[in-house]
C-alpha positions as a printed NumPy array, in Angstrom:
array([[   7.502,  120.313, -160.924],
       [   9.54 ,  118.528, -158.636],
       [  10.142,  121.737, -156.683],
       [   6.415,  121.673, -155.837],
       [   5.63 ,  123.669, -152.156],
       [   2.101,  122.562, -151.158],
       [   2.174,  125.912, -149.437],
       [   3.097,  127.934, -152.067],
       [   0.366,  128.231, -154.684],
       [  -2.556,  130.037, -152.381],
       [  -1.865,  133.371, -154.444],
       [  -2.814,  131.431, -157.611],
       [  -6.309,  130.252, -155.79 ],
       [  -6.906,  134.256, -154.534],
       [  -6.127,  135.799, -158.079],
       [  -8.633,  133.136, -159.343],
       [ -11.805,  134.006, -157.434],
       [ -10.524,  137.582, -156.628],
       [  -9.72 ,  136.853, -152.992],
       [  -7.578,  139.235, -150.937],
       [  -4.078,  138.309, -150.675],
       [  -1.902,  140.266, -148.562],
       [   0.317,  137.578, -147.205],
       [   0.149,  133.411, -147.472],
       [  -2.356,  132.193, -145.014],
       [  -1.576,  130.247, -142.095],
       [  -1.498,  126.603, -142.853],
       [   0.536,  123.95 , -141.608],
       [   0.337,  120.192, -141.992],
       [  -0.087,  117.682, -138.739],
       [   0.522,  113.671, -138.657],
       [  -2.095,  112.195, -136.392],
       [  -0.586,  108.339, -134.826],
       [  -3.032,  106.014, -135.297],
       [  -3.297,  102.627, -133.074],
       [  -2.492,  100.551, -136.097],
       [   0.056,  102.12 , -136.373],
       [  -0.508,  104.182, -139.796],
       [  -0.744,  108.173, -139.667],
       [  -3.903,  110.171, -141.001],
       [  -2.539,  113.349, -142.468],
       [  -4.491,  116.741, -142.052],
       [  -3.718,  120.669, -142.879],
       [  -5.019,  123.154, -139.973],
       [  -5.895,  126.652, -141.374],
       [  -5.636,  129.404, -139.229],
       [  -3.874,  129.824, -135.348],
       [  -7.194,  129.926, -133.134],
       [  -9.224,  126.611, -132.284],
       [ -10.809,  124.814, -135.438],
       [ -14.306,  125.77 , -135.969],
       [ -14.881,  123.471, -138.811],
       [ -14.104,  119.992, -140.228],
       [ -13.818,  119.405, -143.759],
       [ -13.267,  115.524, -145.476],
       [ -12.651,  115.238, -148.91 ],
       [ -14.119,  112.869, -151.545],
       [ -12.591,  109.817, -152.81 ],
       [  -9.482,  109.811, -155.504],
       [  -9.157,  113.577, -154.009],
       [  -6.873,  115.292, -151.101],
       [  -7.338,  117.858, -147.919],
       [  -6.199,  120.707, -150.616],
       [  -9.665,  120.447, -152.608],
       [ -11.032,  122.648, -150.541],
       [  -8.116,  125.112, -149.99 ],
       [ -10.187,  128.017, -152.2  ],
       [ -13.276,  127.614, -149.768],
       [ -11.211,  127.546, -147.137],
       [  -9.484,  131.113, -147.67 ],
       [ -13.202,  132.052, -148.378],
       [ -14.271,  131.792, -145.017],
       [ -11.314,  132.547, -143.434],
       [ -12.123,  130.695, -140.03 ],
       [  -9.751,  128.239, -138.541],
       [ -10.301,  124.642, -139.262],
       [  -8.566,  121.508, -139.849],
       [  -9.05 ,  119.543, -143.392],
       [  -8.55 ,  116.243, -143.437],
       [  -6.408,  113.653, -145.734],
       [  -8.973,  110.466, -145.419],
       [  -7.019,  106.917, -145.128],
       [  -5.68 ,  106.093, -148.19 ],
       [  -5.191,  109.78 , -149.944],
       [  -2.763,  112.65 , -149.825],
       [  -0.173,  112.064, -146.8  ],
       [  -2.124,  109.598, -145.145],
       [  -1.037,  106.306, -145.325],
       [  -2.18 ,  103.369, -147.559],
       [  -4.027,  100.513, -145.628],
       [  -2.26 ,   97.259, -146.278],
       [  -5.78 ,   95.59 , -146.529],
       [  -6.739,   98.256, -148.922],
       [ -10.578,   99.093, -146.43 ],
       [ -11.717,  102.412, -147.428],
       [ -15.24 ,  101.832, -146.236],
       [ -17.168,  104.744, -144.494],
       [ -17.6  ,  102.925, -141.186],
       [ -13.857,  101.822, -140.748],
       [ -12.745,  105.366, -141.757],
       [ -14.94 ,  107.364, -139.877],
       [ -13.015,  105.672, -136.783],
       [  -9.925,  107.047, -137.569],
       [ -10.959,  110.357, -139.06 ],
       [ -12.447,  110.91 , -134.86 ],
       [  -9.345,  109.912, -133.443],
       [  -7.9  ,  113.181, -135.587],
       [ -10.38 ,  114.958, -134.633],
       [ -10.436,  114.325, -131.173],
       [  -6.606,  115.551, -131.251],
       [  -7.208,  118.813, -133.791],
       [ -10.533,  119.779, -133.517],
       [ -12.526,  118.672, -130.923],
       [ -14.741,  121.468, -130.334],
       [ -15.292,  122.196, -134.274],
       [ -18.862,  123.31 , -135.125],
       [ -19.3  ,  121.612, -138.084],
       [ -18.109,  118.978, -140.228],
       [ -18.571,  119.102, -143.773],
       [ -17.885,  115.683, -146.381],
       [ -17.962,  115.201, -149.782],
       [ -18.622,  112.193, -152.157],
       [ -16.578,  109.212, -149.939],
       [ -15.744,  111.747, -147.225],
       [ -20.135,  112.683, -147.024],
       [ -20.721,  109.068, -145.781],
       [ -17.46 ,  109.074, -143.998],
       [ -18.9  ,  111.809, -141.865],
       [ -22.09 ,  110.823, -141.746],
       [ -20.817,  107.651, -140.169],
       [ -18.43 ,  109.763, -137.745],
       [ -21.952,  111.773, -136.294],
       [ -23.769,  108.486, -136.173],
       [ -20.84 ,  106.313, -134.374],
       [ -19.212,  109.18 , -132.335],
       [ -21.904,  112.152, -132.119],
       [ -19.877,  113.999, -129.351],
       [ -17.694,  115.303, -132.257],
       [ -20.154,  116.36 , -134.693],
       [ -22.271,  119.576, -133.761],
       [ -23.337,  120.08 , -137.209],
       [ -23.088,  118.263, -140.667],
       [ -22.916,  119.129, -143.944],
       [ -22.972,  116.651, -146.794],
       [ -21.724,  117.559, -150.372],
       [ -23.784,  115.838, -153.341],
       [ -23.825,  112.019, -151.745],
       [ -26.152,  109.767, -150.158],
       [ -26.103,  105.887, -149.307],
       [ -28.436,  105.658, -152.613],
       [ -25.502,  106.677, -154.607],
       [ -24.383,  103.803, -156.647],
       [ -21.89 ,  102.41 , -159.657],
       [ -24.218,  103.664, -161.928],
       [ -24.716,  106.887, -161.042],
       [ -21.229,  107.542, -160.214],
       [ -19.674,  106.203, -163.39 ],
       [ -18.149,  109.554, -165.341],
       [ -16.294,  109.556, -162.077],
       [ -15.385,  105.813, -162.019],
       [ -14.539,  105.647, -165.157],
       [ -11.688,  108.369, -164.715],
       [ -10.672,  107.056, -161.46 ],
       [  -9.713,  104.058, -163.196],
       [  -7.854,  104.958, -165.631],
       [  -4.169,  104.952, -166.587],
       [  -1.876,  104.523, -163.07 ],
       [   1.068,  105.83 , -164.399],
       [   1.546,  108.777, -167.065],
       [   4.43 ,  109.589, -169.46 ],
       [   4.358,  112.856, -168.258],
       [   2.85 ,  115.644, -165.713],
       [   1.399,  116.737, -169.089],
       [  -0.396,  114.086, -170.241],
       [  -1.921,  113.784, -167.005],
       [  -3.403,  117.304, -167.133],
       [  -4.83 ,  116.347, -170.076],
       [  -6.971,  113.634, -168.94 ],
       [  -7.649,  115.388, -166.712],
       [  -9.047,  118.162, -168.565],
       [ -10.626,  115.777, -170.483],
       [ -13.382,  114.976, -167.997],
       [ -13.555,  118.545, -166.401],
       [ -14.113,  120.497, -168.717],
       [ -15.612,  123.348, -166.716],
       [ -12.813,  123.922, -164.593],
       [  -9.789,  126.51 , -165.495],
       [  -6.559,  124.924, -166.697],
       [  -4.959,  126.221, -163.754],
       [  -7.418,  124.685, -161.037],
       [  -6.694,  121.843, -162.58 ],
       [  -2.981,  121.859, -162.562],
       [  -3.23 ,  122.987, -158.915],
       [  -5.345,  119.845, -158.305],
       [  -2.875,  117.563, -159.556],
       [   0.302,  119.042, -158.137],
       [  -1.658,  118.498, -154.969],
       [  -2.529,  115.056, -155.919],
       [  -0.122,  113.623, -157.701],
       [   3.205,  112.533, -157.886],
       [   6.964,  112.456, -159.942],
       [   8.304,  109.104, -159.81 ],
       [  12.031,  108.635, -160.41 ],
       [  11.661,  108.201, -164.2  ],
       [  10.071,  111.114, -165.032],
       [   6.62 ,  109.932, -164.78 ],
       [   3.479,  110.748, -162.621],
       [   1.554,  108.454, -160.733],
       [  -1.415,  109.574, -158.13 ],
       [  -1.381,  110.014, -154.326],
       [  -4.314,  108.532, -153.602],
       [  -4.611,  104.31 , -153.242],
       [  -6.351,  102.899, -156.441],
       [  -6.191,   99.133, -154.804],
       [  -9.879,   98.968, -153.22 ],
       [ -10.881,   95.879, -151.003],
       [ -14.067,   95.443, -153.251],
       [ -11.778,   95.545, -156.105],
       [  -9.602,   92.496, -154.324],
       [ -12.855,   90.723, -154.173],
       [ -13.885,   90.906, -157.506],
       [ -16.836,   93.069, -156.721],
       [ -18.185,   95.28 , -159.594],
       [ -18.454,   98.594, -157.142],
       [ -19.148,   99.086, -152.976],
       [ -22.792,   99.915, -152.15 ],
       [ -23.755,  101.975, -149.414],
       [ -27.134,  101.431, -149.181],
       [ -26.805,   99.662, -146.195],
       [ -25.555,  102.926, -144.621],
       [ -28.991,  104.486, -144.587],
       [ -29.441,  103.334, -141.447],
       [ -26.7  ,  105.528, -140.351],
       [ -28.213,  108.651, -140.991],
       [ -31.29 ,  107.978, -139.101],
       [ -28.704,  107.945, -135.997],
       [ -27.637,  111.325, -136.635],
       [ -29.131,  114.146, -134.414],
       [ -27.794,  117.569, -135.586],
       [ -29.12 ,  120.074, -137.909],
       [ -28.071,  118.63 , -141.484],
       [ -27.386,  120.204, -144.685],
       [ -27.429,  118.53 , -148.068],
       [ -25.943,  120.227, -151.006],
       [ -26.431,  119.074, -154.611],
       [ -24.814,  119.805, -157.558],
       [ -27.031,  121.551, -160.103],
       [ -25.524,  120.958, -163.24 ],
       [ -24.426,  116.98 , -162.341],
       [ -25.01 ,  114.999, -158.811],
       [ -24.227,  111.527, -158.276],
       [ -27.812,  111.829, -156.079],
       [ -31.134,  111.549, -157.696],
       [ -34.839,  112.665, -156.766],
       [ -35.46 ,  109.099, -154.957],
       [ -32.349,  109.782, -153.12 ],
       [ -33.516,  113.042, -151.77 ],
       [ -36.859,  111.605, -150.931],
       [ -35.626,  109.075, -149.201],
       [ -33.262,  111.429, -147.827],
       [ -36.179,  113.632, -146.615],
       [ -38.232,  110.794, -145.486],
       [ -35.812,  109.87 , -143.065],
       [ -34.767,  113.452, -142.023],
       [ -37.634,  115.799, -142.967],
       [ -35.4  ,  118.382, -140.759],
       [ -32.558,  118.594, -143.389],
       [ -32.028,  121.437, -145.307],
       [ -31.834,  120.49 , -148.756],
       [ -30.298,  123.403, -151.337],
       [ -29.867,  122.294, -155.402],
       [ -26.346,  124.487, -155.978],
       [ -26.744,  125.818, -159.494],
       [ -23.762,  125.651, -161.973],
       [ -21.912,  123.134, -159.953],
       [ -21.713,  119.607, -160.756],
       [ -20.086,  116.663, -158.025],
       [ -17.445,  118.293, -156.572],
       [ -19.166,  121.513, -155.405],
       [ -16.206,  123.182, -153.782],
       [ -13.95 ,  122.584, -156.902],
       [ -16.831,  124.098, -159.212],
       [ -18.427,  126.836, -156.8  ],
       [ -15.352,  127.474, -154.408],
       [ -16.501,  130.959, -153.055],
       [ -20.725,  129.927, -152.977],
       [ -19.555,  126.802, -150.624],
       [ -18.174,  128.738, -148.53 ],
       [ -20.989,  131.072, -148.256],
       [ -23.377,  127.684, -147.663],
       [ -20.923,  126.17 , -144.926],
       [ -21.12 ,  130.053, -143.073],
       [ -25.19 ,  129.207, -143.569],
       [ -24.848,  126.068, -141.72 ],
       [ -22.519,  127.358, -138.976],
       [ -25.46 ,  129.37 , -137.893],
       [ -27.713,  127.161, -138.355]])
């Protein structure tokens, strides 16, 4: 475990959804310098100029979508939001949409500023839907995976309550576990992948996340962030959007998607069937098949 390559365990997502693997694909990790100071940490796929833009969702890392992204086999840049994977921790501990969605353009700007699309999930949704509201020049079109500013504590608490549980774990084991324990429609080994990306040893033998668990709501004594206020933020968006839900389990309801619709009766709204929150984890090879739908769009 603590010999871990990130780079060396694409054959393991190819023999899984029968992808052709002749060699490794080209991948290579970049450190973006923010003006505060702190990096934002991304992994660029392929050697031509980025096409696409892909953000995780929260508690997660750019390698969630390393399956889709062999898939499509397009160059593109996915990003580690503020917070999670290699990018750094905020000392205040802000992971809002707004604040993040300034840093994730300065990356941007610097890795892919002519991408097509950009495609979010969960956290990393209204993180990009902020980024084509606040800095449309970089945002040609947008996808959003299972999320709207109507998702709330309640509706997001299976995910909640796993993201708070234990910090540390006895072993890399008991980790998988747990995590098993609340997907239990994902392989064993998409799992372990997941958490080698995710996670990490710490001198005594036990395993810890990547990802910042300090929130500022959490500092404040809040119960859970809203983002309803953020609805005013997609109203400000003027590209052809895409909403993808999970079919089997969404964090978005049917008032969502009205609401949704109300506001942007253009968006193409498609239910994804046999997925549940984290579409690309669930449905790696159909994502990609929906993100090539929107690039054409």
């Amino acid at each position: 475990m603590h010999d871990y390559d990130e780079f060396g365990l694409f054959h393991e997502n190819a023999a899984e959804y029968d992808l052709p693997f002749a060699a490794p694909p080209s991948v290579r990790r970049e450190r973006i310098e923010l003006p505060s100071g702190l990096g934002i940490s991304a992994l660029v796929w392929g050697k031509g100029d980025p096409e696409l833009v892909l953000v995780h969702g929260g508690a997660q890392n750019a390698h969630t979508w390393d399956t889709v992204a062999m898939a499509l086999g397009r160059p593109l840049v996915a990003i580690d939001l503020p917070g999670h994977g290699h990018s750094d921790h905020r000392p205040a501990h802000d992971y809002t949409p707004t604040s993040m969605a300034a840093d994730l353009a300065i990356a941007i700007e610097r890795l892919a500023p002519a991408a097509e699309a950009v495609v979010g999930m969960s956290l990393g949704g209204m993180t990009s839907i902020c980024l084509a509201a606040d800095h449309p020049h970089l945002v040609r079109r947008l996808g959003v995976v299972d999320v709207t500013p109507g998702t709330d504590h309640a509706k997001a608490e299976p995910i909640i309550t796993f993201v708070d549980g234990p910090e540390v774990f006895e072993s890399f084991q008991a980790m998988l576990d747990r995590t098993i324990e609340f997907n239990p429609g994902r392989s064993e080994s998409s799992l372990r992948r997941g958490i080698l990306h995710n996670a990490k040893p710490l001198p005594d033998g036990s395993w810890t996340w990547r990802y910042d668990r300090m929130r500022d709501w959490k500092v404040g004594g809040d119960a859970a962030p809203s983002f309803e206020d953020l609805w005013g933020k997609v109203d400000l968006v003027q590209v052809p959007i895409t909403l993808w839900q999970g079919g089997n389990w969404s964090v978005i309801d049917d008032e969502d998607v009205a609401e949704w619709m109300r506001r942007r009766p253009d968006t193409v709204h498609v239910v994804v069937d046999g997925a549940g929150h984290s579409i690309q984890g669930d449905k790696p090879l159909e994502m990609a098949a929906l993100i090539e739908a929107l690039m054409t769009r």
